[in-house]
C-alpha positions in Angstrom: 62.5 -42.1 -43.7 65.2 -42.6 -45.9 64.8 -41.9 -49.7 67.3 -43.3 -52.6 69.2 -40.8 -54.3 68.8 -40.5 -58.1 71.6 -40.9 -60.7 71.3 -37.2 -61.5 71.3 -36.6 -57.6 74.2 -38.2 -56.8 76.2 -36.8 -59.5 75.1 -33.4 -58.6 76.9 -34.2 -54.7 79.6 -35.3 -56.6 80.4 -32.5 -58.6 80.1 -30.3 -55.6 81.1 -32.5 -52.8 81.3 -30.1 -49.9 77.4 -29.4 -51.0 74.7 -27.8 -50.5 73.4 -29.0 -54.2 69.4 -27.4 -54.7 66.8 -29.3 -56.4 63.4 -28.5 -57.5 60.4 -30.9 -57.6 58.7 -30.3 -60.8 55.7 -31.4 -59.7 55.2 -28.8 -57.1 58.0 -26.1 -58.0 59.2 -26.5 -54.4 62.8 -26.1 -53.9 65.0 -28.2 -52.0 68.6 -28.7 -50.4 70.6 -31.4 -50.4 73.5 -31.6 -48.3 75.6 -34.7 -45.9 74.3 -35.9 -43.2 77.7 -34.6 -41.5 76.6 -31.0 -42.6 73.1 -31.4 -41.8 74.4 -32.3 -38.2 76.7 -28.8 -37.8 73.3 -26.7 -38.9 71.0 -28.8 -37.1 70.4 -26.9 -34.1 69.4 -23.7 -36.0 67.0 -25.5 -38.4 64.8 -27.1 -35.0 62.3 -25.7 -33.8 63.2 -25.3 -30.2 62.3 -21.5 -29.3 64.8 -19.4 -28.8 65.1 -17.2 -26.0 67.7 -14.2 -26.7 67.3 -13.4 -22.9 69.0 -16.6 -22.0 72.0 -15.5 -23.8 72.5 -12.4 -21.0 74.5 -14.0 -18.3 76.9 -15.6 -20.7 77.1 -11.8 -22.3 78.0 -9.9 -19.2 80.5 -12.8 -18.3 82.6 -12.2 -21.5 82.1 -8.0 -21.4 83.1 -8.5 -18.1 86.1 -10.6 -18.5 86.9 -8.5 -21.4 87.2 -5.0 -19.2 84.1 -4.1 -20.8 82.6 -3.2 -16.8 85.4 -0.5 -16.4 84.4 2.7 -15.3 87.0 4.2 -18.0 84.5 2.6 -20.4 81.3 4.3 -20.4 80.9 7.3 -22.1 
């Protein structure tokens, strides 16, 4: 779905072009963001709703200690 930008909108990106600008619907009170699509594209991945798994991140953490000396005996306390 792709919704027009108001006057007021589009002079709010405008005055602060590297974004985000918030707006509020008065209606509800609900707050919102508006940023580019080429921001909304960097962030993307952390806004979907794909569970995360922090247990998926443990072979690529013992890689880097690893390559980083982090495995040497003169390391641990």
């Amino acid at each position: 779905m792709t919704t027009r930008l108001s006057e007021e909108q589009r002079q709010a990106l405008e005055r602060q072009p590297a974004g985000p600008v918030y707006v509020v619907d008065e209606a509800t009170r609900s707050s919102y963001v508006l940023l580019s699509a080429a921001a909304y594209q960097r962030v993307r991945a952390l806004l979907e709703e794909d569970p995360f798994d922090v247990r998926e991140m443990v072979p690529l953490i013992e890689q880097v200690t690893s390559k980083e000396g982090w495995d040497d005996p003169e390391m641990s306390p």
